[in-house]
FITI-670196 format. One record per residue (C-alpha): residue number from 1; x, y, z. Coordinates in pm, 1 decimal. Layout:
<ketis>
[keti NUM,[X,Y,Z]]
...
</ketis>
This chain:
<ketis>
[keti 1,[851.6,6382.7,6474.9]]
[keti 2,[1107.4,6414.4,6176.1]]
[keti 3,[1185.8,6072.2,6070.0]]
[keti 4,[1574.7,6199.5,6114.7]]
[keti 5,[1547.7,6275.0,6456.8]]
[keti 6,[1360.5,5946.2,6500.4]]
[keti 7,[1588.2,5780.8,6354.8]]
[keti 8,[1874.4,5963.0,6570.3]]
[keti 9,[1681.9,5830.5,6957.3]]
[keti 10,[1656.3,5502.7,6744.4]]
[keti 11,[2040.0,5489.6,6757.8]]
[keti 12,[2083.1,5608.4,7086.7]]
[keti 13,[1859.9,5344.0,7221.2]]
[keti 14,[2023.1,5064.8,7057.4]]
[keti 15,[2360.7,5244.3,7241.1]]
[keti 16,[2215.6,5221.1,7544.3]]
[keti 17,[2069.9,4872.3,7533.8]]
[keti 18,[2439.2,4731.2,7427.8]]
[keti 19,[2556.0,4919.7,7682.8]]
[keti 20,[2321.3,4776.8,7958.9]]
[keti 21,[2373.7,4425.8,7809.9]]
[keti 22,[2790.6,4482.4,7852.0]]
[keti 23,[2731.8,4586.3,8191.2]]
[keti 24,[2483.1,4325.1,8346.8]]
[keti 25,[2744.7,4050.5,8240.2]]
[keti 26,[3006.4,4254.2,8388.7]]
[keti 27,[2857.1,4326.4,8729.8]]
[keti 28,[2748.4,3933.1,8769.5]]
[keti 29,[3094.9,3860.9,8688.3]]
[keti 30,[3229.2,4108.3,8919.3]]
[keti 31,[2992.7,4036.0,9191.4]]
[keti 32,[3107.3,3649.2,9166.3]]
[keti 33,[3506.6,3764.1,9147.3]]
[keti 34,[3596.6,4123.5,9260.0]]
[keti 35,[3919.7,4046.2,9188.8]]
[keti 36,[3900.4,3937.3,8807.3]]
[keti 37,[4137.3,4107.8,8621.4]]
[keti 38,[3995.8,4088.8,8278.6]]
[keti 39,[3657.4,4194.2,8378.4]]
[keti 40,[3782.3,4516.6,8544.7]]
[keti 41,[4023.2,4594.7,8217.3]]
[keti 42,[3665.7,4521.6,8037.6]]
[keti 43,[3496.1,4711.8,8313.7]]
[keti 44,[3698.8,5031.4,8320.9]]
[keti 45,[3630.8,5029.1,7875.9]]
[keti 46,[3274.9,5008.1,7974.8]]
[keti 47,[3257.1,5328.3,8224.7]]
[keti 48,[3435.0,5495.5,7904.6]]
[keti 49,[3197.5,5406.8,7675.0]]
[keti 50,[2884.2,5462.3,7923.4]]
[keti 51,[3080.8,5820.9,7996.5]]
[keti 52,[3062.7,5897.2,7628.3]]
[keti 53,[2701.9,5884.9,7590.5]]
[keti 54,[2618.5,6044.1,7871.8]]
[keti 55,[2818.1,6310.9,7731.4]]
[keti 56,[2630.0,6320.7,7393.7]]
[keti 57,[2290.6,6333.3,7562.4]]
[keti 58,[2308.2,6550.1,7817.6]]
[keti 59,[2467.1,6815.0,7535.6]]
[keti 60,[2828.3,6851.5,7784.9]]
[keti 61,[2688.6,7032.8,8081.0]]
[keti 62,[2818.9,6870.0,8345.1]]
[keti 63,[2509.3,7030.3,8553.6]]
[keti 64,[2257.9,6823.1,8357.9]]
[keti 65,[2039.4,6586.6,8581.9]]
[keti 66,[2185.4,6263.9,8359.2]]
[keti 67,[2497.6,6415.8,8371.4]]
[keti 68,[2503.8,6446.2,8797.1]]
[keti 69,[2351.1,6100.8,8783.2]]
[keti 70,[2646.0,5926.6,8604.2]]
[keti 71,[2883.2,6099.9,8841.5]]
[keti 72,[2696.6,6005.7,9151.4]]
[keti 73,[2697.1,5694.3,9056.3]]
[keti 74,[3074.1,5651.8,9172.2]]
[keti 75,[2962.1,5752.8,9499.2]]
[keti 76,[2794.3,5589.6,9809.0]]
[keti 77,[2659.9,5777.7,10125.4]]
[keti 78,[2787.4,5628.6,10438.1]]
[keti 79,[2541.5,5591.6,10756.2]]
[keti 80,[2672.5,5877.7,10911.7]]
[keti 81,[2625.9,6086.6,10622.6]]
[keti 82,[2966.8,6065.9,10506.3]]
[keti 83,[3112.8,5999.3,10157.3]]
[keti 84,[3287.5,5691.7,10073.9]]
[keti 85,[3507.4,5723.3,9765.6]]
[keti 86,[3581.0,5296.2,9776.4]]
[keti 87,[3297.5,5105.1,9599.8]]
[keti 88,[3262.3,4772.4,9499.8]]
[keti 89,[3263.5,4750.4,9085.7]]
[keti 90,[2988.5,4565.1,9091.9]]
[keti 91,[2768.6,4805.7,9263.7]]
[keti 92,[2878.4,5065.8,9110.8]]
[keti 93,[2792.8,4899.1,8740.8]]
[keti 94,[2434.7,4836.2,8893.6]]
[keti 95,[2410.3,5215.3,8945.7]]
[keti 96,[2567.9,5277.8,8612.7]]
[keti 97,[2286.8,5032.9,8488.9]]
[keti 98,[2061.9,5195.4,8612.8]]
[keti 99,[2115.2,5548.2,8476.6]]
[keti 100,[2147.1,5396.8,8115.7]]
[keti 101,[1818.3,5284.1,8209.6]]
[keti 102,[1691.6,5624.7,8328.1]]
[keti 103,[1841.3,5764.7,7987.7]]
[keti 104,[1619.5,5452.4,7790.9]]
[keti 105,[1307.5,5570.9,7982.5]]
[keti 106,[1364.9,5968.0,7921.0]]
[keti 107,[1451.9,5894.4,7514.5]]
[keti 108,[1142.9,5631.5,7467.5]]
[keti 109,[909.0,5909.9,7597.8]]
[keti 110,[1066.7,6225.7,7390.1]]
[keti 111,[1000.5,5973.7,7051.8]]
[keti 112,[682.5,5862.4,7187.3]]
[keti 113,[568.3,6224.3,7248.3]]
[keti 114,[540.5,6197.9,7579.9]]
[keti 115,[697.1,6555.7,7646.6]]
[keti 116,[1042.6,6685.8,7671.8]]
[keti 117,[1049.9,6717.0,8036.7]]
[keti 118,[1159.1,6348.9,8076.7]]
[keti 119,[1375.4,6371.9,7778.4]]
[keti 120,[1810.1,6379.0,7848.0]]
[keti 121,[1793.6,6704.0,7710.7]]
[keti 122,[1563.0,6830.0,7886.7]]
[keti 123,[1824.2,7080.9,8036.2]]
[keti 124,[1868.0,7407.5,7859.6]]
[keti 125,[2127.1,7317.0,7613.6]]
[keti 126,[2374.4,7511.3,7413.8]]
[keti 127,[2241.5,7870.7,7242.6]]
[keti 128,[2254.8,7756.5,6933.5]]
[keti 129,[1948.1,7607.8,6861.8]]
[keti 130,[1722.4,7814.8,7100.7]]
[keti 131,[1558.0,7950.4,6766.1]]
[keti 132,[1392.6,7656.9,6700.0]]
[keti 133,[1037.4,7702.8,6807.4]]
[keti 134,[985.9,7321.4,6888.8]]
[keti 135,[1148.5,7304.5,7234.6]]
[keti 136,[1143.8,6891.0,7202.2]]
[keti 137,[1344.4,6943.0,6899.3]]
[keti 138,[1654.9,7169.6,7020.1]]
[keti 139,[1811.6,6896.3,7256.8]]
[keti 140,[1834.3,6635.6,6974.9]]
[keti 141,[1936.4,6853.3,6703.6]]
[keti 142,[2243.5,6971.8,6920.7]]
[keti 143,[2321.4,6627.8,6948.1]]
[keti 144,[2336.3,6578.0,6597.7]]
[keti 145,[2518.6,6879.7,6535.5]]
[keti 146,[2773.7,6762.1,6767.0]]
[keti 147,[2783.3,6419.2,6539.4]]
[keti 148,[2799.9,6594.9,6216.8]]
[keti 149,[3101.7,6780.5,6322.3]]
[keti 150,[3277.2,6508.6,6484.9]]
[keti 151,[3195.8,6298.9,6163.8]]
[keti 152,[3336.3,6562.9,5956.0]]
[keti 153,[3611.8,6556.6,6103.9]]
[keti 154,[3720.0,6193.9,6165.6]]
[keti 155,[3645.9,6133.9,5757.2]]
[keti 156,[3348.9,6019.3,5773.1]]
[keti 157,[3178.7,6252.6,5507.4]]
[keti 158,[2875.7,6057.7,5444.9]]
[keti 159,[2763.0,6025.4,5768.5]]
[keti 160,[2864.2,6407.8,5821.9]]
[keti 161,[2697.5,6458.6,5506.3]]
[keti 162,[2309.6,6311.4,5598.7]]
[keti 163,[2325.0,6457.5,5964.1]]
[keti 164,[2367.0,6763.4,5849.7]]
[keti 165,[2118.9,6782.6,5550.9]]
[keti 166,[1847.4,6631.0,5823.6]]
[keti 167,[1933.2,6891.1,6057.2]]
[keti 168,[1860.7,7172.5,5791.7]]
[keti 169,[1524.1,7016.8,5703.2]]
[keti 170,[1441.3,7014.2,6073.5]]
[keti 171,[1489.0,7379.7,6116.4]]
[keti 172,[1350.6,7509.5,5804.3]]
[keti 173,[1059.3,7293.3,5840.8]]
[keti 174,[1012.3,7400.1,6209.9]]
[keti 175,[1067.1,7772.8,6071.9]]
[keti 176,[745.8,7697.3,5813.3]]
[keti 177,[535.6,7524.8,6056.0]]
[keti 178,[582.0,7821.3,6317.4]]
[keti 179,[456.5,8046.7,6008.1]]
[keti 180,[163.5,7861.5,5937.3]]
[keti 181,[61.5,7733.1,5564.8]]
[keti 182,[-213.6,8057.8,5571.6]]
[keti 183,[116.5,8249.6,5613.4]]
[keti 184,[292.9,8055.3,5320.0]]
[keti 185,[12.3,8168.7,5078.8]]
[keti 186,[158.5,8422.8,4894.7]]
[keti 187,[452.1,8159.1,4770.2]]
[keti 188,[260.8,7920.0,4602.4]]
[keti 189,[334.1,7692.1,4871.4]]
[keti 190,[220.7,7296.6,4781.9]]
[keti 191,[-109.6,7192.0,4934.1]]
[keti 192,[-65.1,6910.8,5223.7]]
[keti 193,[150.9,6912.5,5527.6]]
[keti 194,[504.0,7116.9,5544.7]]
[keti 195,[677.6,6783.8,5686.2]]
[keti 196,[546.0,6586.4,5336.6]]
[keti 197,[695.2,6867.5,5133.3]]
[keti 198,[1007.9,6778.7,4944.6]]
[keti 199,[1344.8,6859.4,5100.0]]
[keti 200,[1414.2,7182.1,4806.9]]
[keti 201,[1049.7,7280.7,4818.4]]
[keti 202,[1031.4,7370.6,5184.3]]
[keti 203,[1376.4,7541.5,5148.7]]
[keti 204,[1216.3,7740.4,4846.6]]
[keti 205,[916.3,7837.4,5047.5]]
[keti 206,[1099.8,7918.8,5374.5]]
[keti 207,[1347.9,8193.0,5117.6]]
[keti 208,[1027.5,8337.9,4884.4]]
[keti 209,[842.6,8401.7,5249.5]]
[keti 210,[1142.6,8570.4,5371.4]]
[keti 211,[1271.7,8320.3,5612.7]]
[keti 212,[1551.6,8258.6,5498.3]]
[keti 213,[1843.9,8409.8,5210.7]]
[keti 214,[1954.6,8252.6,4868.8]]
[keti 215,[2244.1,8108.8,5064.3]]
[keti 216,[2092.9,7747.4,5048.3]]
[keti 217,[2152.4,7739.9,4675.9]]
[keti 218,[2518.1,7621.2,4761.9]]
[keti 219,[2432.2,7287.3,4824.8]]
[keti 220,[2580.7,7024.8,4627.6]]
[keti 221,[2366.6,6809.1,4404.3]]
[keti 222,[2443.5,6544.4,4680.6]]
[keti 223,[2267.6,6706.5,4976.2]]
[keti 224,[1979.0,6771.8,4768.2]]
[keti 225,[1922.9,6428.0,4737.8]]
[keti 226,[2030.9,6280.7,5061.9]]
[keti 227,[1771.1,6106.0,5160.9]]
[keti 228,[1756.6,5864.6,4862.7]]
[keti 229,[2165.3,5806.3,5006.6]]
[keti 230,[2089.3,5550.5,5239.5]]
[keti 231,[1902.4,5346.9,4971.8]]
[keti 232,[2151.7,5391.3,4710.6]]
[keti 233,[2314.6,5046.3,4575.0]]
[keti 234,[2568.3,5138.3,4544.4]]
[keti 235,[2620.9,5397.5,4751.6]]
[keti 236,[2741.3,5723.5,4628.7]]
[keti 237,[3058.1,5830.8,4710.8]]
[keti 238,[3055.0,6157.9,4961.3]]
[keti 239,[3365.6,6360.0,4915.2]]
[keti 240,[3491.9,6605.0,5164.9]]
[keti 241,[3393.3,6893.8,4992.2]]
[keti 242,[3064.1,6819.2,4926.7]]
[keti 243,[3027.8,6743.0,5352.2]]
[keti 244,[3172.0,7053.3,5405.3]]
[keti 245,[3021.6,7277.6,5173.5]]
[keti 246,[2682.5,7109.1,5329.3]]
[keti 247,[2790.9,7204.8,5655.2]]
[keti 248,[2906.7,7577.6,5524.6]]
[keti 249,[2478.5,7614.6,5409.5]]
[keti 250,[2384.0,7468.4,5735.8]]
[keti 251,[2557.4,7712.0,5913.6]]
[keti 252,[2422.0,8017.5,5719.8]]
[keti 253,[2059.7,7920.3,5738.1]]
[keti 254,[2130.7,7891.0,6090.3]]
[keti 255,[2230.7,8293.4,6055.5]]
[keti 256,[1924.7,8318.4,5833.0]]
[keti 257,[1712.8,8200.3,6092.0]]
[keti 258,[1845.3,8348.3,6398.4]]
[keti 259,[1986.9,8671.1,6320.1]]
[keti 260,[2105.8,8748.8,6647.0]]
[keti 261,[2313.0,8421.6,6686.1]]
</ketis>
């Protein structure tokens, strides 16, 4: 797995464990004082926050399994089959709990491996990324994409920046692998694997085989380099531009590699 997407269910995970640490404490509280005003201010943050990543990883379809799990969660079925829309808070953060557990379980085995059928994302998620060959792939590069734009636009243009450039590498190098390195003889292509290949090199390769245009040429110095970023002491400083012009290439190798899009 790319050590960007890795690195991307690394952060989720962490997420989710916060979030199941917030909760416990607030369901023992709740369960000892139902009527605690603090803890159901804290409680109703929490269901935000848990609400948010839900959203992130099951890509905004409200149809996705994690998706109708969260939602259920608010719900109870009475004896007679009935619903009843009054639940205690604490019960209802031990269901909570236990979907951010669900999501732990479903992320551990998609970087594990394991198969995307456990994986949030295992849903079909937004068109964009259905050209990617690597089915395990598409779910968490949406995600990202989400991230980069939403870092974009709240400022944060390093962040927006690094998610971006990783999601490029991910798609040309999933481009190259589908291809084959037999079918990347005729452009010189490096010996060893694609995914050891420097970031420019596999973006020269994937143009002279015809995979994609010249249009990754546009990338600022910055994004050529931005893996060395996080490492960087001290840090370069990311200007808007340079996020957005990053974002610009993204979007046209995108085109490149999915004419149709």
């Amino acid at each position: 797995m790319d050590e960007n997407l890795r690195a991307q269910i690394n952060t989720y995970l962490a997420q989710l464990d916060a979030l199941i640490r917030r909760g416990s404490k607030l369901r023992d509280t709740l369960a000892a004082d139902p009527s605690d005003n603090s803890a159901l201010v804290a409680n109703r943050a929490w269901h935000q926050d848990c609400g948010a990543i839900i959203h992130q990883l099951s890509g905004g379809s409200k149809a996705h399994w994690l998706a109708r799990a969260f939602s259920e969660a608010f719900l109870v079925q009475s004896s007679s089959g009935g619903v009843i829309e009054a639940v205690a808070p604490a019960d209802i953060a031990q269901r909570l709990i236990g979907v951010l557990e669900q999501a732990v379980r479903s992320l551990s085995q998609m970087g594990d491996g394991s198969g995307a059928s456990a994986a949030p994302g295992a849903a079909p998620p937004p068109r964009r990324f259905e050209f990617v060959h690597n089915r395990e792939l598409r779910p968490v590069i949406e995600r990202a994409f989400s991230d980069s734009r939403d870092a974009l636009e709240q400022g944060s243009y390093g962040v927006a920046l690094i998610t971006c450039c990783g999601i490029l590498e991910t798609i040309v190098t999933d481009a190259l692998e589908y291809r084959g390195i037999d079918g990347l003889a005729d452009a010189r292509a490096p010996v060893g694997k694609i995914a050891d290949w420097p970031f420019e090199m596999r973006l020269e390769v994937a143009q002279e085989v015809g995979l994609i245009r010249g249009g990754w040429v546009r990338l600022p110095d910055v994004a050529r380099k931005y893996r060395d970023l996080a490492d960087a002491d001290p840090p370069p400083a990311i200007f808007e531009r340079d996020a957005r012009r990053a974002m610009q290439v993204l979007h046209v190798v995108m085109k490149d590699l999915d004419p149709g899009r």
